[in-house]
C-alpha positions as CSV (number, residue, x, y, z in Angstrom):
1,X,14.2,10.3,-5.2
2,X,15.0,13.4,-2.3
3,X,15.7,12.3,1.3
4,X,12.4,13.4,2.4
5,X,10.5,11.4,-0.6
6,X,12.8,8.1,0.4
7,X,11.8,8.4,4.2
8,X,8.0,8.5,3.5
9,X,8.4,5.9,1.2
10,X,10.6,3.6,3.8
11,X,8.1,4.4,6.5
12,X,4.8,3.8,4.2
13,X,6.6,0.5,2.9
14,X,7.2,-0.9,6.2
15,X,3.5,-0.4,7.7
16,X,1.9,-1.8,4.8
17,X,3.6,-4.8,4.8
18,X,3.3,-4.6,8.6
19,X,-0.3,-4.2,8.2
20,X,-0.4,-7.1,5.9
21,X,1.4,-9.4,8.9
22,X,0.4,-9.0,11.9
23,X,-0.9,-5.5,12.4
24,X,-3.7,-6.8,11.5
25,X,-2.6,-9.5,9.5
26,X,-4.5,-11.2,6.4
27,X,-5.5,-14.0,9.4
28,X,-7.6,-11.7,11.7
29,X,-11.1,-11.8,10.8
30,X,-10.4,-15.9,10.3
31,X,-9.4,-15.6,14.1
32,X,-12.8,-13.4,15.2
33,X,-14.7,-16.1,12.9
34,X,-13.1,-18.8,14.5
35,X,-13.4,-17.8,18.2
36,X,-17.3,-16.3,17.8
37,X,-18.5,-19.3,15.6
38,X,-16.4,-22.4,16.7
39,X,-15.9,-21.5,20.5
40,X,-19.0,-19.1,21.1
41,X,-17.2,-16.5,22.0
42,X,-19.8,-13.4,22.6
43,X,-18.5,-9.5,22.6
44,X,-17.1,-9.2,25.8
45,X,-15.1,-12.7,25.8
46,X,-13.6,-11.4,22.3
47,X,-12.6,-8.2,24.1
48,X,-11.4,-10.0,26.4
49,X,-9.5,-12.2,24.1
50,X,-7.9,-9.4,21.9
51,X,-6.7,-7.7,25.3
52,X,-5.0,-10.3,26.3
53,X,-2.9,-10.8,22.6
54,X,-2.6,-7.2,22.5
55,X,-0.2,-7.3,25.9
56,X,2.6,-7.2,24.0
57,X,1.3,-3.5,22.4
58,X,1.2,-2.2,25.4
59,X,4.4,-2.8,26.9
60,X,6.2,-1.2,24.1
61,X,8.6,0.2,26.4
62,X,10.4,-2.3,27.3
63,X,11.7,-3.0,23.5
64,X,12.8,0.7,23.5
65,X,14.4,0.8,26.4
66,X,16.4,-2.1,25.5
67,X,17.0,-0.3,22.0
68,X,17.9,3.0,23.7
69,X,19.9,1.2,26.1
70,X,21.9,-1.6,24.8
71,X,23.0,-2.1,21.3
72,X,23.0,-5.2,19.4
73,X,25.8,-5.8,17.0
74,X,26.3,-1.7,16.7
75,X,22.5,-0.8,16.3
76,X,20.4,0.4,17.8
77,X,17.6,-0.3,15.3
78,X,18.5,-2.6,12.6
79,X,19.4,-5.4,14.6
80,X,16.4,-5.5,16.5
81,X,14.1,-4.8,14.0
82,X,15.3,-8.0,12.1
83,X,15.2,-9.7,15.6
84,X,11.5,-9.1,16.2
85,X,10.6,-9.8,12.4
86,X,12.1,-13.6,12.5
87,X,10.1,-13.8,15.9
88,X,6.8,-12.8,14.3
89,X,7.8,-15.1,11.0
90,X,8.7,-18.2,13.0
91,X,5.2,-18.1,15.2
92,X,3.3,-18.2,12.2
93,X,5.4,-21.3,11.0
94,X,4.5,-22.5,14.8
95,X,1.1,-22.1,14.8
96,X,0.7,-23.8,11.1
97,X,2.5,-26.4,12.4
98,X,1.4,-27.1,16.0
99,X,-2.6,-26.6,15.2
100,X,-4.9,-24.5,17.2
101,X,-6.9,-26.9,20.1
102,X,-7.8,-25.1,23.4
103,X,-8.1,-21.4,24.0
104,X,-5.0,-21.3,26.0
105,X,-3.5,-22.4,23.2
106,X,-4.6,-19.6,21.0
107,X,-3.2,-17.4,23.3
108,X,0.2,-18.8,24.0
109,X,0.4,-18.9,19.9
110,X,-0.6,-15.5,18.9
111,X,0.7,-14.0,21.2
112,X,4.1,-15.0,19.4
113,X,3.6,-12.9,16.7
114,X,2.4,-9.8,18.7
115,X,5.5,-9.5,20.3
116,X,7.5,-9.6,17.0
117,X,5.5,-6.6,15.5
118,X,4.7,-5.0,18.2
119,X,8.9,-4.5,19.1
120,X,9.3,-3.9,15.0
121,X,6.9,-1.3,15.4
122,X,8.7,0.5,18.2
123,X,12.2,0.4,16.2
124,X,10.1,2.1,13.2
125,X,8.5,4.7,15.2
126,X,11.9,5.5,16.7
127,X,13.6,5.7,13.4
128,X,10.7,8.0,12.4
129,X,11.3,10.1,14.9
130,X,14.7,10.6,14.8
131,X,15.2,11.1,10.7
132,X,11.8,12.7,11.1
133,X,12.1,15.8,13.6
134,X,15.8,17.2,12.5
135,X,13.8,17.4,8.8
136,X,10.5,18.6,10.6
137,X,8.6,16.0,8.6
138,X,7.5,13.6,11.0
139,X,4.0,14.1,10.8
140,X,4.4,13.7,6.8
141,X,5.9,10.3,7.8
142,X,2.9,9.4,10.0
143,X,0.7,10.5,7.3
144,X,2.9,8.1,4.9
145,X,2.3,5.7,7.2
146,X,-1.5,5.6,8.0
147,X,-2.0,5.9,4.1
148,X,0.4,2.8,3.9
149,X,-1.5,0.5,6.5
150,X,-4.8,1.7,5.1
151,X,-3.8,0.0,1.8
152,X,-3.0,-2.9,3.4
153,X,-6.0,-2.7,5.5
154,X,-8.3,-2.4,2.2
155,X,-6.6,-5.8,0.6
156,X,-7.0,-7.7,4.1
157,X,-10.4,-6.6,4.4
158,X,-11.9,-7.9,0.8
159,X,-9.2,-10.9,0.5
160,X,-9.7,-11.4,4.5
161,X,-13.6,-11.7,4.3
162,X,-12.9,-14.6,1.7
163,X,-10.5,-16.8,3.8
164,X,-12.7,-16.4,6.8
165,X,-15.1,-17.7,5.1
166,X,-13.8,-20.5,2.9
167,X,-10.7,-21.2,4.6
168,X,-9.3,-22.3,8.2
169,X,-7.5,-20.6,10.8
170,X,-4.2,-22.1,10.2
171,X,-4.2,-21.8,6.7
172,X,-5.2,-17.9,6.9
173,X,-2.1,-17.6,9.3
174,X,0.3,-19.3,6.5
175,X,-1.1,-16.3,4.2
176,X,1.0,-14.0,6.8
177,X,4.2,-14.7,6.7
178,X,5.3,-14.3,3.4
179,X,4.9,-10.3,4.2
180,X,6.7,-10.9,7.8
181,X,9.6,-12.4,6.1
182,X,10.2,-9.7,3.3
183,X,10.4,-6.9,6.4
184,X,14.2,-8.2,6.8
185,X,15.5,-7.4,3.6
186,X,13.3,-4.1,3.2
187,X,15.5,-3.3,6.7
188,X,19.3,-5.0,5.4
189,X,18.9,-2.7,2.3
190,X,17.1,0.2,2.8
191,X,17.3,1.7,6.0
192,X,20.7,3.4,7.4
193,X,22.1,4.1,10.8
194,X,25.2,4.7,12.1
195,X,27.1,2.3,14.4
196,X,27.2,2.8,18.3
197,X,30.9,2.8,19.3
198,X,29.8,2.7,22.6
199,X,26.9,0.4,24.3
200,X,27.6,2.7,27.9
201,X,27.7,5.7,25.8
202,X,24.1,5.2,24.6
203,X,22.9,3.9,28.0
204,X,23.8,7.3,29.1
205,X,21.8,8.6,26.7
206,X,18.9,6.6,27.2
207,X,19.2,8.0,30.7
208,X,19.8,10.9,30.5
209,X,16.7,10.8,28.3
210,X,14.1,9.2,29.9
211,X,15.2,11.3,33.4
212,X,14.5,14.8,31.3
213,X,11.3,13.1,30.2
214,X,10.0,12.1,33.7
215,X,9.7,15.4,34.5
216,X,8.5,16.8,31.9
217,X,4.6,18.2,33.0
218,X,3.7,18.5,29.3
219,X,4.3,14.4,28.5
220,X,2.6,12.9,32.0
221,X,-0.6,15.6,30.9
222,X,-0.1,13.9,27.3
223,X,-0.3,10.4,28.6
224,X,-2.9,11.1,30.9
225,X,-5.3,12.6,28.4
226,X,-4.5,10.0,25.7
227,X,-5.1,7.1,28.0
228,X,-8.6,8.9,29.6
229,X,-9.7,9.9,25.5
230,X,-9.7,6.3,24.8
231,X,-10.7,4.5,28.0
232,X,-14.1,5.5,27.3
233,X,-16.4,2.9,26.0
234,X,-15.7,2.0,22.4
235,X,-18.0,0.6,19.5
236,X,-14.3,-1.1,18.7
237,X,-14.3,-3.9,16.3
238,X,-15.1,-6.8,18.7
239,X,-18.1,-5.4,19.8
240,X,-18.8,-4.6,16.1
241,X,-17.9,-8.0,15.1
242,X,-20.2,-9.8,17.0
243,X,-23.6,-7.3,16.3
244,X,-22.5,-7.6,12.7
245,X,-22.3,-11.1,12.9
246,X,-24.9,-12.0,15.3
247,X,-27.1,-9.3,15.4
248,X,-27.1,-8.4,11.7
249,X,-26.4,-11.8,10.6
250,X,-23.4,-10.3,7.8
251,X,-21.7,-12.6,5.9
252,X,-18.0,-12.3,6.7
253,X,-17.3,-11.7,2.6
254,X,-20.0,-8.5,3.5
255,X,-18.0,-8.0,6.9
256,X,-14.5,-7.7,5.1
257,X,-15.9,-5.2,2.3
258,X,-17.4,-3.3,5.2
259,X,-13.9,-3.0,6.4
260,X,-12.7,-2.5,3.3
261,X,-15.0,0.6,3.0
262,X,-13.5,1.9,6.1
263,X,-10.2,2.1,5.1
264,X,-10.8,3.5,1.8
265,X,-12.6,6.4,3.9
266,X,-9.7,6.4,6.2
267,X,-7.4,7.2,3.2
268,X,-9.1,9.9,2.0
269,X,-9.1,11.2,5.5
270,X,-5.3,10.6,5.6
271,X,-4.9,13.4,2.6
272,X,-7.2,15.4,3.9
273,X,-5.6,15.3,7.4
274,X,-2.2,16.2,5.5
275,X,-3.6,19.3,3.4
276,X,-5.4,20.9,6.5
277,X,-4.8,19.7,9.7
278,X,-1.0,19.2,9.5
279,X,-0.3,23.0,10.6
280,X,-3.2,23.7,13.2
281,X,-2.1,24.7,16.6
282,X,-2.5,22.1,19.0
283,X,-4.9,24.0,21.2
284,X,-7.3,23.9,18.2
285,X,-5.9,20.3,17.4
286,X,-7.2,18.7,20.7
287,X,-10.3,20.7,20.4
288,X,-11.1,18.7,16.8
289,X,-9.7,15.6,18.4
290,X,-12.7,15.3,20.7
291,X,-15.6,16.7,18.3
292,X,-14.2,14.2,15.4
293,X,-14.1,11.3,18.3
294,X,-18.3,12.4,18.9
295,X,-19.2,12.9,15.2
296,X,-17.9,9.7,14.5
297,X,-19.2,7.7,17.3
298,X,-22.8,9.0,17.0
299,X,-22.6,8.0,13.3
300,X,-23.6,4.2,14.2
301,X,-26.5,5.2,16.2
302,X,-28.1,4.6,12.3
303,X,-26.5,1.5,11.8
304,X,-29.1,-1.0,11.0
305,X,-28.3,-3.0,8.2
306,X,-26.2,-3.3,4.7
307,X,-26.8,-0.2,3.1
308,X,-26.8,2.1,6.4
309,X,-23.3,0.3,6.9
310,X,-21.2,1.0,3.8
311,X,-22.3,5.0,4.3
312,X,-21.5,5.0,8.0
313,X,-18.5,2.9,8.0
314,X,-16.9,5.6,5.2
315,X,-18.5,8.8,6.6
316,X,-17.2,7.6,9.9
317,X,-13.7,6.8,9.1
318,X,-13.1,10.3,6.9
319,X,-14.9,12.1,9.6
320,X,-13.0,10.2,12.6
321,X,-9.7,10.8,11.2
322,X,-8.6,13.5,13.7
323,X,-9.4,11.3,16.6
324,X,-6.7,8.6,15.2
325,X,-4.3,11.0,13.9
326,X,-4.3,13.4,16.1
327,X,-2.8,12.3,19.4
328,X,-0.3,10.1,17.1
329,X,0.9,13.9,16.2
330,X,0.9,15.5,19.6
331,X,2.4,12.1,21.2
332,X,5.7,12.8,18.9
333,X,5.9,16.9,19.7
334,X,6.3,15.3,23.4
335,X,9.2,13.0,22.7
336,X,12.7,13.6,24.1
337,X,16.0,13.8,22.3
338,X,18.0,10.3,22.8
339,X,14.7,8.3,24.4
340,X,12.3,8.5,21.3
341,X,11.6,5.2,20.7
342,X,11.2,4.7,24.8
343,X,8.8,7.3,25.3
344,X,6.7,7.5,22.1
345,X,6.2,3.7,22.7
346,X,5.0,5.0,26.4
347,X,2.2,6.9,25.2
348,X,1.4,4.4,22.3
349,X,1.1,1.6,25.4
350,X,-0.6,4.4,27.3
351,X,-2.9,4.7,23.8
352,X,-3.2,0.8,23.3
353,X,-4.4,0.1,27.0
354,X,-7.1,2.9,26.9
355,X,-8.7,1.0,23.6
356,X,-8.3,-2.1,24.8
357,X,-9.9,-1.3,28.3
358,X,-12.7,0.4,26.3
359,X,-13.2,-2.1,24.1
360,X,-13.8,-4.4,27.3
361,X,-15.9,-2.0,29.0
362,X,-17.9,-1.8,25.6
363,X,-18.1,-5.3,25.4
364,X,-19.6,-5.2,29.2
365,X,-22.6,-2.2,28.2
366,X,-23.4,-4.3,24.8
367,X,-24.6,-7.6,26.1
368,X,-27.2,-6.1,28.7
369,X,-28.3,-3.0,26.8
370,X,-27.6,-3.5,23.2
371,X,-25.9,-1.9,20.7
372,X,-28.0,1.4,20.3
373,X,-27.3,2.6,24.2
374,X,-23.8,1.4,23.7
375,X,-23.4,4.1,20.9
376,X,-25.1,6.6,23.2
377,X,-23.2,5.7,26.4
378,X,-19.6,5.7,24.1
379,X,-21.3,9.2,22.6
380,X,-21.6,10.9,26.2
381,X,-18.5,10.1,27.7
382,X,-16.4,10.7,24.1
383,X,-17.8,13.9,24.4
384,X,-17.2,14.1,28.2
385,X,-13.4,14.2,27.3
386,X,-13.5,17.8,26.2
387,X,-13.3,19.0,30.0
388,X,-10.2,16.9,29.8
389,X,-8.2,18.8,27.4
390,X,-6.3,21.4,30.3
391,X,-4.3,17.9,30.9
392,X,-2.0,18.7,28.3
393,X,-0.7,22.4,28.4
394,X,-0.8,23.8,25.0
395,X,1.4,25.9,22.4
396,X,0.5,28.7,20.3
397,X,1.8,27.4,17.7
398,X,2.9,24.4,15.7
399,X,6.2,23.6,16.4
């Protein structure tokens, strides 16, 4: 196996079976299920809910400035990412153990988790980056990885539909950490990195870093445009959840292969993404960014029961794939030398808050005005974005 051929393969390995724990997680839709049906939860509490245990997701900085900045036991990487993996793998032991009684609860419990993956997934990203851009292969490494975590989304979906529905919360959390735990030896064995001799050394780096990055017109337009792009109202999946649930009274076996559909669509869009999109400018990149955002978001406007579903959900996901992909792509070109994991982590915290925040402001137009003007509000202002694209100053060519 060639260098390049063993990094995708690192990189795709590691999503899936972060995918499989936490990112979602096999436990997910048993948590949606549990707060909607057992605590009543409607589409803006969920929003509400996910927000809050998606904090962790968008403070990402913080574990890469650490990272950058301050070595533990010689690594910059390794160390931590073994760190945050035993964090994730002893919350789910926690939350087995302890039992799930009051909303705060919930909270204080999976958040836990969150803040193992979510500093793993930093770590990753930065080790992408910097194996990735010397080789110029990074956004084959992304592609590795979306494919990866779409696998891993396509088993949680089908298998995740079933223990929602026949199995509890707790038990469906127990079901996670088996693939939490094997991220440690996957990391011991397989992924090199030289020592840092020198913790002030690399705080200088970090520095010197994050100083070139602050004033760097090209990243604030970047973060600026990505947070905006997803901001907008979003058909995100706890507004989906609750009209497929509520509204459209799915099963959550029918709910999971819906899901399932998605991600097999998203996979197909991954390889197509890689055979024609990879080299685009980014001029034309953004431009395709915004028009896949609308095609996909109009899509639902037909979404009315089972069979309208499984073609939207897959059209959808192929067609969408752009919108996803894209600003993962331009978000790396915009990363400085010695503060990668610091400041792609910014603009994937910048990416994380704008979905999150749309998601809740979603979750607000659904529950007056329904789904169908939802889809046409999120439609509008999706397509609004395009008079947001002289944000990010553009190349003429891929770099």
């Amino acid at each position: 196996m060639n260098s390049v051929r063993r990094l995708m393969f690192i990189a795709g390995l590691y999503y899936f079976l972060q995918g499989m724990s936490g990112n979602p997680g096999l436990h997910r839709q048993s948590l949606n299920f549990y707060l909607t049906q057992h605590l009543g939860f409607g589409a803006s509490e969920l929003a509400y809910f996910t927000f809050l245990i998606t904090i962790p997701w968008m403070v990402k900085p913080v574990y890469g400035i650490i990272a950058d900045s301050l070595p533990l036991f010689g690594y910059r990487i390794k160390s931590y990412f073994i760190l945050g993996s035993l964090i994730a793998s002893l919350s789910y032991l926690i939350i087995f153990w302890v039992g799930l009684s009051t909303v705060s609860s919930l909270y204080l419990l999976f958040i836990l988790p969150a803040v193992g993956v979510a500093s793993s997934d930093v770590l990753c990203d930065k080790w992408m980056l910097v194996t990735g851009k010397p080789l110029n292969v990074t956004d084959r490494m992304q592609s590795a990885q979306w494919f990866s975590i779409s696998i891993a989304g396509i088993i949680i979906m089908v298998v995740g539909g079933y223990i929602a529905q026949y199995m509890s919360l707790r038990h469906a959390v127990l079901l996670s950490l088996p693939f939490a735990l094997m991220i440690i030896p996957l990391t011991v064995f397989s992924w090199k990195e030289d020592r840092v001799d020198s913790v002030g050394h690399a705080a200088q780096e970090a520095k010197e870093g994050l100083r070139h990055a602050a004033k760097s017109k090209k990243l604030w337009g970047c973060a600026a445009f990505l947070f905006l792009f997803n901001a907008m109202p979003q058909l995100g999946s706890p507004v989906l959840y609750v009209y497929e649930t509520n509204a459209l009274n799915f099963s959550q076996v029918l709910i999971g292969y819906l899901d399932m559909t998605a991600n097999v669509g998203f996979i197909i869009g991954v390889a197509l993404y890689g055979l024609f999109c990879k080299k685009l400018p980014e001029k034309l990149m953004l431009r395709l960014i915004v028009v896949s955002a609308v095609l996909s978001a109009i899509c639902f406007i037909f979404f009315r029961g089972p069979f309208s579903a499984f073609i939207i959900f897959f059209g959808s996901s192929i067609i969408g794939i752009i919108a996803y992909m894209g600003p993962l792509v331009i978000a790396a070109k915009a990363c400085p030398k010695n503060a990668e994991g610091t400041v792609f982590a910014l603009l994937m915290s910048v990416i994380n808050f704008g979905k999150q925040s749309g998601n809740i402001i979603g979750g607000w137009i659904y529950e007056p005005f329904g789904f169908t003007w939802l889809v046409v509000f999120s439609t509008v202002c999706v397509s609004a974005t395009w008079f947001l694209l002289p944000l990010v100053s553009f190349d003429d060519s891929r770099r």
